[in-house]
C-alpha positions, 0 to 999 in steps of 0.5 A, spaced: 793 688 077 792 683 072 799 681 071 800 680 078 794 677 080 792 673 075 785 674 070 790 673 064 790 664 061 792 665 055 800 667 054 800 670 048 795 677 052 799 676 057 806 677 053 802 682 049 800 686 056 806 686 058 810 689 053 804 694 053 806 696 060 814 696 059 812 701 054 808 706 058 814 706 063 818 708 058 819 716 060 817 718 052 810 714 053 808 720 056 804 716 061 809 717 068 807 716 074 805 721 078 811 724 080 810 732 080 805 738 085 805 743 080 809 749 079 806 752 085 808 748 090 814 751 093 811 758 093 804 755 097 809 751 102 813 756 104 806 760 105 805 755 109 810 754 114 810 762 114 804 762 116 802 766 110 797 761 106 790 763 105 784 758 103 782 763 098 789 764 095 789 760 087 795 758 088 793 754 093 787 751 090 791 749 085 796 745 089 789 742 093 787 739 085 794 736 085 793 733 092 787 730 091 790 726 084 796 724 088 790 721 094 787 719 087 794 716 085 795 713 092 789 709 091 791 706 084 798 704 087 794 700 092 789 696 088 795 694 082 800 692 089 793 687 092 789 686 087 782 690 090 779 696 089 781 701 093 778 707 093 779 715 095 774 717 099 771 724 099 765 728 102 759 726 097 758 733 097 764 733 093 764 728 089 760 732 084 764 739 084 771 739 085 771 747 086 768 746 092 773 740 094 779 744 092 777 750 096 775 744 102 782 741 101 786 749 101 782 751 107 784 745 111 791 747 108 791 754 110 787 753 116 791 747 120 798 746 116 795 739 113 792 734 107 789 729 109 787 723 104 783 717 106 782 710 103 777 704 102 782 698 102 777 692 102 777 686 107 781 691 112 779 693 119 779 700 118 781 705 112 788 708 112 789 715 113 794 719 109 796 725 113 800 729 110 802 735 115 806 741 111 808 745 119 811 739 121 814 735 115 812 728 117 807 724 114 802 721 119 798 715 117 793 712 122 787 707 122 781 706 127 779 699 129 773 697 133 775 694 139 771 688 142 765 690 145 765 684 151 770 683 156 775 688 161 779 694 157 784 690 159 782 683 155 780 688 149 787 691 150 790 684 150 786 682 144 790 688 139 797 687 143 796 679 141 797 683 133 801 688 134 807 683 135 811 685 129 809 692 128 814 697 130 814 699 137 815 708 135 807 707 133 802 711 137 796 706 140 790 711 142 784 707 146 779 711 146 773 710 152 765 710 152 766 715 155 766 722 152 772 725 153 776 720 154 782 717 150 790 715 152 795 715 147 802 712 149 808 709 144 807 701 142 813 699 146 811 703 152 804 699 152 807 692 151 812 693 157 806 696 161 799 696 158 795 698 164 798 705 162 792 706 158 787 703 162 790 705 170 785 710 172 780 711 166 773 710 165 768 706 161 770 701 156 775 701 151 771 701 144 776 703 139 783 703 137 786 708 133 794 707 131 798 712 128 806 712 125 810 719 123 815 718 117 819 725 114 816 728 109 819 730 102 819 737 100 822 737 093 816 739 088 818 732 084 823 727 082 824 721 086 829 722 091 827 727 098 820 729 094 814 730 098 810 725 092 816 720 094 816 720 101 807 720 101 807 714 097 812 710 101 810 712 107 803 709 106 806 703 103 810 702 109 804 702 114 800 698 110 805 693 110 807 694 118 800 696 120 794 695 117 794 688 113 796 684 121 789 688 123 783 684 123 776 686 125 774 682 132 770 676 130 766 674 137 765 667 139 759 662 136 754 662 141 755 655 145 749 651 146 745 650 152 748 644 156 742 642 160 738 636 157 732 639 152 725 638 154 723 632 151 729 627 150 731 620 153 735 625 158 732 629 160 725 624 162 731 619 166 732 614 159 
């Protein structure tokens, strides 16, 4: 982050830096990157898709600890790559007790076939949501933006599209309505060619969005090539870089002044 991002005036410390990060890439420093689930892995995954895996089960809880180091790991990328700090962030409750994290995390696992990460990226319209879905082998990422709160749904509808011009059109678009209950999903290239497909006999105003991207998942325990570490850290680079940075909060327009002469004035006496 330093290196990238500046904070480094003298060159001598940064040479040096340098140097001290060539050296931790090097396999025999010890420090590699985060590229292994565990010897458990394959087991907990097979139980998965059989339908086996039970939240109570060890091996599970101990590839719930390795998925929240990845979640760790995912953050840290993030910060070097942007040069903030990004956060993982988890239940305050278990801030404070990993057990109860990890039996949290296997019990979601064993329950709906999925980990889910979540992460703070300062200046962003919303967190990026890593989905990791072990039943159906895709990784989803998702964010959630607040829609404008003034004007039609369609002109709230119209305010997202303008910055979705460069996304790729396979991402789903889920505008969700103020009244309960009510959502509409639709791919992107189908609502660019017909927006009112989300809006066409809804009630309610529009008040968020929520963006989602399906990529393959990696099944392979480690290594570099077709494993689930590599296959989760590109797909969330992928949607940050395609999604989440051309998103920006709504901003609503300053107040306008009040056209009329204020009491007082040369105007307003007939100067």
């Amino acid at each position: 982050m330093l290196l990238s991002h500046g904070g480094i005036d003298d060159d001598l410390q940064a040479w040096i830096l340098a140097e001290f990060l060539r050296y931790l890439d090097h396999p025999r420093s010890g420090a590699a990157e985060f590229v292994d689930m565990g010897r458990h892995w394959v087991t907990v995954r097979d139980a998965v898709t059989a339908g086996t895996l039970r939240g109570g089960d060890q091996k599970a809880a101990a590839v719930a600890d390795t998925w929240v180091s990845l979640s760790r790991h995912l953050a840290l990328r993030l910060t070097a790559e942007l040069g903030v700090t990004v956060k993982h962030i988890l239940p305050r409750r278990h801030g404070s007790d990993p057990a109860a994290r990890n039996a949290a995390v296997a019990e979601r696992l064993a329950t709906d076939g999925v980990f889910e990460a979540v992460l703070w990226i300062p200046e962003t319209a919303g967190d990026l949501v890593v989905i990791a879905d072990v039943r159906t082998n895709k990784i989803r990422c998702r964010t959630t933006v607040e829609a404008p709160n003034e004007g039609t749904s369609g002109r709230r509808l119209s305010w997202l599209l303008r910055q979705l011009k460069d996304v790729p059109g396979d991402v789903q678009v889920e505008a969700v309505f103020s009244e309960r209950g009510n959502e509409a999903c639709e791919l992107l290239d189908t609502v660019r060619a017909d927006p009112k497909v989300l809006t066409n006999g809804r009630s309610g105003d529009i008040v968020s969005f929520s963006l989602e991207q399906a990529f393959p998942m990696g099944g392979r325990r480690s290594g570099t090539a077709a494993s689930f570490i590599t296959s989760v850290t590109s797909s969330t680079d992928a949607f940050y870089g395609t999604v989440v940075q051309q998103l920006r909060e709504w901003v609503p327009a300053a107040p306008k002044q009040n056209e009329q002469p204020r009491p007082g004035t040369a105007e307003s006496e007939g100067e």
